[in-house]
C-alpha positions in Angstrom: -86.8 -16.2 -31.9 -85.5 -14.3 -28.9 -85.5 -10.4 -28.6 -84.1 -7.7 -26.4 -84.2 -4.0 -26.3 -82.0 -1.3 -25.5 -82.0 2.6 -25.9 -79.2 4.9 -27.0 -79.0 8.4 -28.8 -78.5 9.8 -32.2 -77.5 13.6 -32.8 -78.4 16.0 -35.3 -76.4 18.9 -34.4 -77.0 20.0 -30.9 -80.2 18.8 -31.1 -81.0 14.5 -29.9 -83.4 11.7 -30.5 -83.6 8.5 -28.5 -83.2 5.6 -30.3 -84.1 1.7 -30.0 -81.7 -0.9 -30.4 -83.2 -4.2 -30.8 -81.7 -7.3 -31.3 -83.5 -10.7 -32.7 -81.7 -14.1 -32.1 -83.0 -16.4 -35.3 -82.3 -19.2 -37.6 -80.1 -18.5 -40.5 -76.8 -17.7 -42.0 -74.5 -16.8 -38.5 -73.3 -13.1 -38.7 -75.2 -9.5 -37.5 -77.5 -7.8 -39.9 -77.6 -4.2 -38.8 -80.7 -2.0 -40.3 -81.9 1.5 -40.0 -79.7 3.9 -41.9 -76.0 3.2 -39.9 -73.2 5.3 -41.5 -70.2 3.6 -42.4 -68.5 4.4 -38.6 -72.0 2.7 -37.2 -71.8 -0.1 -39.8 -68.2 -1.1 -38.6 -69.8 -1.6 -34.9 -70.2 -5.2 -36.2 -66.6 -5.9 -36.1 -65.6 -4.1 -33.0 -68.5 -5.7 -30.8 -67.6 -9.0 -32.0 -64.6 -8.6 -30.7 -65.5 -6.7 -27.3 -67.6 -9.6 -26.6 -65.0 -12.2 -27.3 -62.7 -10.3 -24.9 -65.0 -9.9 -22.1 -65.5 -13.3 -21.4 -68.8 -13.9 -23.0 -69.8 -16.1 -26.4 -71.0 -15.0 -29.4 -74.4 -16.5 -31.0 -73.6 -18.9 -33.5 -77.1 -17.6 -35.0 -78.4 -15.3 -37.0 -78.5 -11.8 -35.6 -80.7 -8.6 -36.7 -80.1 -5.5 -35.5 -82.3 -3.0 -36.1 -82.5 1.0 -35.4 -85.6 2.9 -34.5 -86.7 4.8 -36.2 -85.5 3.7 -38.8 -86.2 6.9 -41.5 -83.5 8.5 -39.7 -80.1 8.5 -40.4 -77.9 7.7 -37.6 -73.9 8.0 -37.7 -71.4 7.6 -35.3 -69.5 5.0 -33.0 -71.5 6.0 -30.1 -74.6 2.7 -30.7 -71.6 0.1 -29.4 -72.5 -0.3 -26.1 -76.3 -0.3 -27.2 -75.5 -3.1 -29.5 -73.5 -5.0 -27.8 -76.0 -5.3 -24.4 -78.9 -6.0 -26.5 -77.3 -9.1 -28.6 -76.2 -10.3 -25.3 -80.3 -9.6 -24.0 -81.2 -11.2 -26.8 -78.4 -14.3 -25.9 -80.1 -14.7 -22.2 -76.5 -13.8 -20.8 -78.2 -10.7 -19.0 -81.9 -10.3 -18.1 -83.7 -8.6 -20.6 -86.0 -6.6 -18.2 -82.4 -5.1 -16.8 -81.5 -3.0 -19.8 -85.0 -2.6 -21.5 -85.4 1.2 -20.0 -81.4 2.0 -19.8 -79.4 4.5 -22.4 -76.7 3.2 -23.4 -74.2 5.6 -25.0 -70.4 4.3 -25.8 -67.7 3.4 -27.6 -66.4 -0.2 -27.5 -62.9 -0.9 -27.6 -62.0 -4.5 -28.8 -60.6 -5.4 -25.1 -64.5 -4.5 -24.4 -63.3 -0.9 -22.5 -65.4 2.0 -23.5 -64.5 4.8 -25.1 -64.8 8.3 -24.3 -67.0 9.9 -26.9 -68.2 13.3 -27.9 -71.4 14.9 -27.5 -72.5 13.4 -23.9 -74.2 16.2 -22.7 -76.7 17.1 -25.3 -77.0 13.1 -25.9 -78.2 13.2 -21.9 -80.4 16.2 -22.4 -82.2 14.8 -24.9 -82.7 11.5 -23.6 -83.9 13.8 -20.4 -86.3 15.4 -22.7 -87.6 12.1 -23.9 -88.4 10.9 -20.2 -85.6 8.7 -19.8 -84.5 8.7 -16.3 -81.1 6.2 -16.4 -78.4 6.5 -18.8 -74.8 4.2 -18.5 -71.8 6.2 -20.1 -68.3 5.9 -19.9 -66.3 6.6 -17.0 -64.2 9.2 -18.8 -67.7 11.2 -19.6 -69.2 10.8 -15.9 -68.8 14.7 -15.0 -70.6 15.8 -18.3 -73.6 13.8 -18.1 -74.2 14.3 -14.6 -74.3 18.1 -15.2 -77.6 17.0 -16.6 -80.5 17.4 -13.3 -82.6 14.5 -12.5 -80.8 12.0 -14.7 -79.2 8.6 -12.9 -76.1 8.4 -14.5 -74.1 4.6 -14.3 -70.3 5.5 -15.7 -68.1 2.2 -16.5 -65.3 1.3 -17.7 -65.7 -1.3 -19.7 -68.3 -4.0 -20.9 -68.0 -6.3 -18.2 -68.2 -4.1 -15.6 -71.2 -3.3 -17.1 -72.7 -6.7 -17.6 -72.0 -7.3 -13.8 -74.0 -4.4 -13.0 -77.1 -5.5 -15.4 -76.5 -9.2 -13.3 -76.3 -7.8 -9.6 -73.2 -9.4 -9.5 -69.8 -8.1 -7.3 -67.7 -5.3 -10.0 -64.7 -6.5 -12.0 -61.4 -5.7 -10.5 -60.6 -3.1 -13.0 -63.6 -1.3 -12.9 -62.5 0.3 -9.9 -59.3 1.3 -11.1 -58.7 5.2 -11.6 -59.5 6.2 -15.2 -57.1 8.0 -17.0 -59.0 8.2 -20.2 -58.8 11.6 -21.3 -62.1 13.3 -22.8 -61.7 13.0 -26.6 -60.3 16.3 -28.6 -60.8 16.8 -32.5 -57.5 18.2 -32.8 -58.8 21.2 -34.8 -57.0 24.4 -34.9 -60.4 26.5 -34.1 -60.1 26.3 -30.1 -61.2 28.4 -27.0 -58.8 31.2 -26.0 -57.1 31.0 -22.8 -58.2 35.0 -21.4 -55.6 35.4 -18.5 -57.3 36.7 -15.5 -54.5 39.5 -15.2 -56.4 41.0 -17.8 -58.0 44.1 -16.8 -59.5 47.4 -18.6 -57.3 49.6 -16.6 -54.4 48.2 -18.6 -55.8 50.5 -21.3 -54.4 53.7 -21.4 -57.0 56.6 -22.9 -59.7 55.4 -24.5 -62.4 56.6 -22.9 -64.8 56.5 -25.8 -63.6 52.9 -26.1 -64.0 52.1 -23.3 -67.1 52.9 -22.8 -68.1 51.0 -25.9 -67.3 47.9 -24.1 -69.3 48.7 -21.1 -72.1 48.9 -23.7 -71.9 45.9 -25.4 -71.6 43.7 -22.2 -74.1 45.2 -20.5 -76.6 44.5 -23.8 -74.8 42.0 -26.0 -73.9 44.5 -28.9 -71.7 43.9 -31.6 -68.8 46.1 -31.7 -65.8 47.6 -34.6 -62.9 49.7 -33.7 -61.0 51.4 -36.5 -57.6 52.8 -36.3 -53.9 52.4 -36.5 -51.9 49.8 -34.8 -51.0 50.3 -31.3 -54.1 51.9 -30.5 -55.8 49.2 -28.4 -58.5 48.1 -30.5 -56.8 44.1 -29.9 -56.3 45.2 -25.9 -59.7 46.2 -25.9 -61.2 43.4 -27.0 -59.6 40.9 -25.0 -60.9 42.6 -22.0 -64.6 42.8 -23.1 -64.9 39.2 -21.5 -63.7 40.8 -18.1 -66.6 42.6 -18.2 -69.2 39.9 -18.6 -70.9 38.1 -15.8 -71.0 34.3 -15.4 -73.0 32.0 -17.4 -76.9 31.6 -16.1 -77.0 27.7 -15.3 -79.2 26.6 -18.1 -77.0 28.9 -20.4 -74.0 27.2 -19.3 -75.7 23.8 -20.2 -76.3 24.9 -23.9 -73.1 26.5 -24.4 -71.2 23.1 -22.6 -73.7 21.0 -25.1 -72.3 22.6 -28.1 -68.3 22.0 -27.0 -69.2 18.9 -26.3 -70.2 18.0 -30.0 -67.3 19.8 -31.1 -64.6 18.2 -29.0 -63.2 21.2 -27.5 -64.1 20.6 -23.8 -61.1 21.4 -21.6 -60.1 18.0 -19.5 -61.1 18.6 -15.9 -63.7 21.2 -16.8 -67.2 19.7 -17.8 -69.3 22.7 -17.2 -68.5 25.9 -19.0 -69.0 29.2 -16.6 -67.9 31.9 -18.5 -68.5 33.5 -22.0 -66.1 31.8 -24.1 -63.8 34.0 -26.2 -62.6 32.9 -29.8 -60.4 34.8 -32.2 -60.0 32.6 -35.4 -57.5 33.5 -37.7 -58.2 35.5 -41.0 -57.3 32.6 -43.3 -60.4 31.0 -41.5 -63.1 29.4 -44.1 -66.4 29.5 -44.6 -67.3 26.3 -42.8 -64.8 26.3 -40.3 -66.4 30.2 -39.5 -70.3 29.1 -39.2 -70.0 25.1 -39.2 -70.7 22.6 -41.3 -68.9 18.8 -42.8 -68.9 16.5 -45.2 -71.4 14.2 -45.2 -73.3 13.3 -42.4 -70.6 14.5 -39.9 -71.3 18.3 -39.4 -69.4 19.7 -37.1 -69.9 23.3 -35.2 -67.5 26.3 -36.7 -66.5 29.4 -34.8 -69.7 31.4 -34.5 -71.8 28.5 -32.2 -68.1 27.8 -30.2 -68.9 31.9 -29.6 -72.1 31.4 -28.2 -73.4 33.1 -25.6 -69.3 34.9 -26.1 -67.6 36.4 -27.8 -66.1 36.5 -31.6 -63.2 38.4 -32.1 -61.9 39.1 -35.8 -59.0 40.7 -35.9 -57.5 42.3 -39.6 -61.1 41.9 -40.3 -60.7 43.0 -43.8 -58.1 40.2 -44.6 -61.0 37.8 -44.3 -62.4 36.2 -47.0 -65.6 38.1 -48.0 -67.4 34.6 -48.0 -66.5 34.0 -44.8 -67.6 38.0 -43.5 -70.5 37.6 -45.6 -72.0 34.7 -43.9 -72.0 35.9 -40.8 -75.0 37.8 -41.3 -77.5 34.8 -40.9 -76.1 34.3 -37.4 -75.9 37.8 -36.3 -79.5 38.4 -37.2 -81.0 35.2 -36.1 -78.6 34.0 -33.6 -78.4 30.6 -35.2 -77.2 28.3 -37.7 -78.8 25.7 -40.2 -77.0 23.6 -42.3 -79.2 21.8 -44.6 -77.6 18.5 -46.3 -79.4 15.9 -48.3 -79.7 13.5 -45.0 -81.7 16.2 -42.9 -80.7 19.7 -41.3 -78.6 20.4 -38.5 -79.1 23.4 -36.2 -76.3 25.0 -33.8 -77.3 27.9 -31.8 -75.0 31.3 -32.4 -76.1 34.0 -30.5 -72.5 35.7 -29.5 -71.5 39.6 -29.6 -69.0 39.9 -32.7 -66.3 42.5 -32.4 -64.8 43.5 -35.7 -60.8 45.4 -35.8 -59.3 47.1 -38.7 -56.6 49.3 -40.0 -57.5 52.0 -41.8 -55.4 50.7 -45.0 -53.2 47.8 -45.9 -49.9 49.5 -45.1 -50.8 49.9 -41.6 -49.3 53.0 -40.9 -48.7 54.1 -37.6 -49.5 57.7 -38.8 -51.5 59.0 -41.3 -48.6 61.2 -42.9 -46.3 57.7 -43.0 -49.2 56.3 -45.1 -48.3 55.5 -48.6 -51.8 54.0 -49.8 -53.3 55.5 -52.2 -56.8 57.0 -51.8 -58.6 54.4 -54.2 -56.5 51.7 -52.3 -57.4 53.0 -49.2 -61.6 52.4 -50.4 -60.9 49.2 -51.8 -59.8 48.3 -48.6 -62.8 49.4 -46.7 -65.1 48.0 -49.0 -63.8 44.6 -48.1 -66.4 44.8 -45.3 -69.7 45.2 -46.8 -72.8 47.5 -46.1 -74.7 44.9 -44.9 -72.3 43.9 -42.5 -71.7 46.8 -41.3 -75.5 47.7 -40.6 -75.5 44.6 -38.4 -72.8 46.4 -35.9 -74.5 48.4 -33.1 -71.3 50.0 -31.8 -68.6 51.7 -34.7 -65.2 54.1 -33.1 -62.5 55.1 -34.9 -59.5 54.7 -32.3 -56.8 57.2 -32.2 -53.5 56.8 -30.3 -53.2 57.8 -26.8 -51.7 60.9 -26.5 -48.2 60.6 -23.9 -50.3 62.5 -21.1 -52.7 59.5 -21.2 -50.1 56.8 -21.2 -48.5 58.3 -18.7 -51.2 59.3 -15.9 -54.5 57.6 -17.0 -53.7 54.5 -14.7 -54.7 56.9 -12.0 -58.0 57.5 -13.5 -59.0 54.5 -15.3 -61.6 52.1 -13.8 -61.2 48.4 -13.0 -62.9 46.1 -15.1 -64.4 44.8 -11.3 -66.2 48.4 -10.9 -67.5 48.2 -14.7 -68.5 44.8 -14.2 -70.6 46.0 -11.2 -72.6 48.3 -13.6 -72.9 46.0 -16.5 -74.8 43.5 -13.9 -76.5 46.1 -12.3 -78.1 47.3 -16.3 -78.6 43.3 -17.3 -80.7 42.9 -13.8 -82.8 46.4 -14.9 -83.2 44.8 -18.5 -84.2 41.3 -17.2 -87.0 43.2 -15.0 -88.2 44.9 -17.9 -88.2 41.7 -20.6 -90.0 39.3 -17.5 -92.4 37.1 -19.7 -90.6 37.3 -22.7 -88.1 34.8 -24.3 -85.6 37.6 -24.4 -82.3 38.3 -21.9 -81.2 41.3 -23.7 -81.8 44.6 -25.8 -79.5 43.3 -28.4 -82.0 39.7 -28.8 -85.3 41.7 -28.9 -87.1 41.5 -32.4 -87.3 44.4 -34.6 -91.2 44.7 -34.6 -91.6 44.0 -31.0 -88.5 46.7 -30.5 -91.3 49.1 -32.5 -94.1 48.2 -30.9 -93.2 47.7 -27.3 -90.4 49.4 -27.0 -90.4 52.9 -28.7 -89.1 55.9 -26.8 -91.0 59.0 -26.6 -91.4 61.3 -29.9 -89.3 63.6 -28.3 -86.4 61.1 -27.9 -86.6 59.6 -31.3 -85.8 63.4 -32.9 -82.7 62.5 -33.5 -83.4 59.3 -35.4 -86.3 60.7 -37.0 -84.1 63.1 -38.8 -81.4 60.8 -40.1 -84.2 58.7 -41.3 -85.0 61.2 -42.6 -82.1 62.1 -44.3 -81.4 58.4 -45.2 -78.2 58.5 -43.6 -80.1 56.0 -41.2 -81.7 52.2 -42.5 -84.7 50.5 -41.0 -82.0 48.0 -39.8 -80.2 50.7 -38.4 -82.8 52.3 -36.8 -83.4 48.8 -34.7 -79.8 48.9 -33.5 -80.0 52.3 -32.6 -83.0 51.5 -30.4 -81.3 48.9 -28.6 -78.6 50.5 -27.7 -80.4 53.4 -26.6 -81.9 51.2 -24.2 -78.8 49.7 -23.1 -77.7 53.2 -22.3 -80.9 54.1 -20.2 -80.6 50.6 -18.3 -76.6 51.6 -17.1 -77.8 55.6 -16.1 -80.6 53.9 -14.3 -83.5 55.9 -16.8 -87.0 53.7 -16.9 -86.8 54.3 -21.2 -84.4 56.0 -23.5 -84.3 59.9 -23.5 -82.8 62.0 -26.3 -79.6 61.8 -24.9 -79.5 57.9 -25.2 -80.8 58.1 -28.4 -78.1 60.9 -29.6 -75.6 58.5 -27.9 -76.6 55.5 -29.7 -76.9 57.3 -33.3 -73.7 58.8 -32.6 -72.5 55.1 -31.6 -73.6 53.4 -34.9 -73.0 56.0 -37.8 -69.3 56.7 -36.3 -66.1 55.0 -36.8 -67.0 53.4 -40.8 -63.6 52.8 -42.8 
């Protein structure tokens, strides 16, 4: 019996485990056994190594071959084992030394000329094979820039499966490995995608909206979830768009997580393997529940709107002509800035920890003005009540827009700040926060738990007066009364105060019991 050994990677969400791929040459009926829970897309492997093989120049066993998975108590799916299979039958064969591939990973698709494939998920297949202590991993050339964003990791991109077998022997490349690749990266196709934010975009474009405005310099400055209420025309849809404009670049290891999670999904722009900037989606209201926080049939589970968000924003325009489902499940996420999708195979995990900003009308008919209005009151509620209580206590920031009066549309330009100068601030506040939560797992006010909020974090008695009183009152919630800390302390981090005082506390009570449909 002869046996070789290769390594790959098997995903479960965002989250990786390094596999071993070994193959055992014996006597017996001539075909390839594969074991170790394959899905159907991993079982086909059989058929489109065969072939690779064939077409690279190299012979197939006329033996009996096993193929086996480790570990094998967890499921593994996907096309991406080819390359893994197809080096370690060929280990196992003596056509490359064993000892070359024993320590590589070996992630790819094989097509049945024997090129590889650009595949999905490279990045967080890398990091986890980082995390593992792997130190080489061979990819396709397509991938190259994603898996190198990984540090420390020796990364070997090819092009196709004799290029790589040269490699393994010492031996001179193939011709066409060094021809240019033009394999683009691969794209689901799905309607759910990033939004292109045009760097034009700039708050100053708003006219009026002070109050508004300096909502958004809240919520980037401390990552809190934002609705505007009001007619159309009144900028809630302008304002949002230019919350992004606000925000400052990704931190490198955020960028990595973020990047790891596009990956998966497909959705990484060709010619841009590293994510920068807080992405931006706006899905539209006919949007499901699964296509809204993730999920799949079967063993393929995809990420949905809320972990393409991450670290972004999630816009929801019309927000009352979403399914209540689909509003309803985004409480999960916004309070524990993840998701878990349990199936009968295992549970996947996607990380969701964005800043949601909510838009309504105040009614169906949309009315301009509330004298055009032909809703009648108990339509008007029913309307409201699409968004629920509960959702609405998870929303730090609530305005109720109005239009901007002709003085401000005329003459505010001359007033109005750059989103450059705001940004300025919003950095400035995050750099005072980050000082403040050194030592602690936390990068905002908006991520800090509720009980350490309480117990670390509680102003003075005379600040909380305000809050103390609408507890009292019960016009406030416990949740509420978390919210309305962090945003205190967002407040005192952009004046530049070292904790809330009771005008940040007024301010952020003010900010979260205003502006409810």
């Amino acid at each position: 019996m002869t046996l070789a050994k290769t390594r790959s990677v098997s995903l479960v969400g965002v989250d990786g485990f390094v596999v071993d791929v070994e193959a055992a040459i014996t006597s017996g009926v001539p075909g390839l056994h594969l074991v170790g829970l394959p899905d159907t897309a991993l079982s086909e492997s059989r058929d489109r190594v065969r072939a690779a093989i064939f077409n690279s120049g190299e012979d197939w066993p006329n033996r009996h071959v096993t193929v086996s998975l480790s570990p094998a108590s967890m499921p593994k799916k996907g096309s991406t084992f080819d390359l893994s299979i197809a080096v370690a039958l060929l280990a196992a064969a003596e056509a490359v030394p064993p000892r070359s591939c024993a320590e590589l990973v070996l992630i790819g698709e094989l097509g049945l000329d024997g090129r590889l494939r650009p595949i999905q998920g490279v990045l967080p297949a890398v990091l986890a094979a980082a995390n593992q202590g792997c130190h080489t991993v061979v990819v396709p050339r397509a991938n190259a820039a994603e898996a190198e964003l990984v540090p420390g990791m020796k990364v070997v991109s090819v092009r196709t499966l004799r290029g790589l077998l040269s490699f393994l022997r010492d031996e001179p490349p193939p011709i066409e490995e060094d021809a240019e690749d033009d394999s683009p990266p691969p794209q689901r196709g799905r309607a759910l995608r990033q939004q292109d934010i045009s760097p034009d975009l700039d708050l100053n474009d708003v006219r009026g909206q002070a109050e508004a405005r300096r909502a958004l310099e809240i919520s980037a400055a401390g990552g809190h979830h934002l609705f505007f209420t009001g007619p159309p025309g009144c900028g809630k849809t302008m304002l949002a768009q230019r919350l992004p404009t606000l925000m400052p670049p990704l931190e490198p290891d955020i960028a990595l997580e973020v990047t790891a999670i596009h990956s998966v999904a497909g959705t990484l722009r060709p010619g841009q393997p590293l994510i920068t900037q807080p992405p931006f989606y706006a899905p539209h209201h006919t949007a499901s529940r699964a296509s809204m926080v993730g999920g799949g049939s079967g063993r393929v589970l995809q990420p949905g709107a809320v972990s393409l968000a991450h670290r972004g924003i999630l816009f929801l325009d019309e927000a009352p002509e979403f399914f209540g489902s689909t509003l309803d499940a985004l409480r999960q996420p916004l309070e524990e800035g993840e998701v878990r999708i349990n199936r009968i195979e295992g549970m996947a995990r996607f990380p969701a920890r964005f800043t949601l900003v909510l838009a309504a009308n105040p009614c169906p008919c949309a009315a301009a003005k509330q004298v055009d209005c032909s809703c009648a009151p108990g339509v008007r509620r029913k309307y409201a009540a699409r968004l629920s209580g509960p959702l609405l206590d998870r929303i730090d920031l609530k305005l109720e827009l109005t239009p901007a009066s002709r003085a401000e549309l005329r003459y505010d330009l001359e007033f109005a700040e750059s989103s450059k100068v705001v940004a300025e601030r919003v950095q400035l506040a995050r750099e005072r926060t980050l000082r403040r939560l050194a030592g602690t797992p936390w990068r905002s006010n908006a991520e800090i738990p509720g009980p350490e909020l309480r117990r670390r974090f509680t102003p003075s008695g005379e600040a909380m007066q305000s809050a103390d009183d609408a507890l009292q009152r019960g016009t406030l919630s416990a949740r509420g009364l978390d919210r309305v800390l962090r945003v205190a302390w967002t407040i005192a981090d952009l004046a530049g105060h070292d904790e809330p005082d009771p005008d940040d506390v007024g301010g952020a009570l003010a900010l979260w019991s205003a502006g409810r449909p």
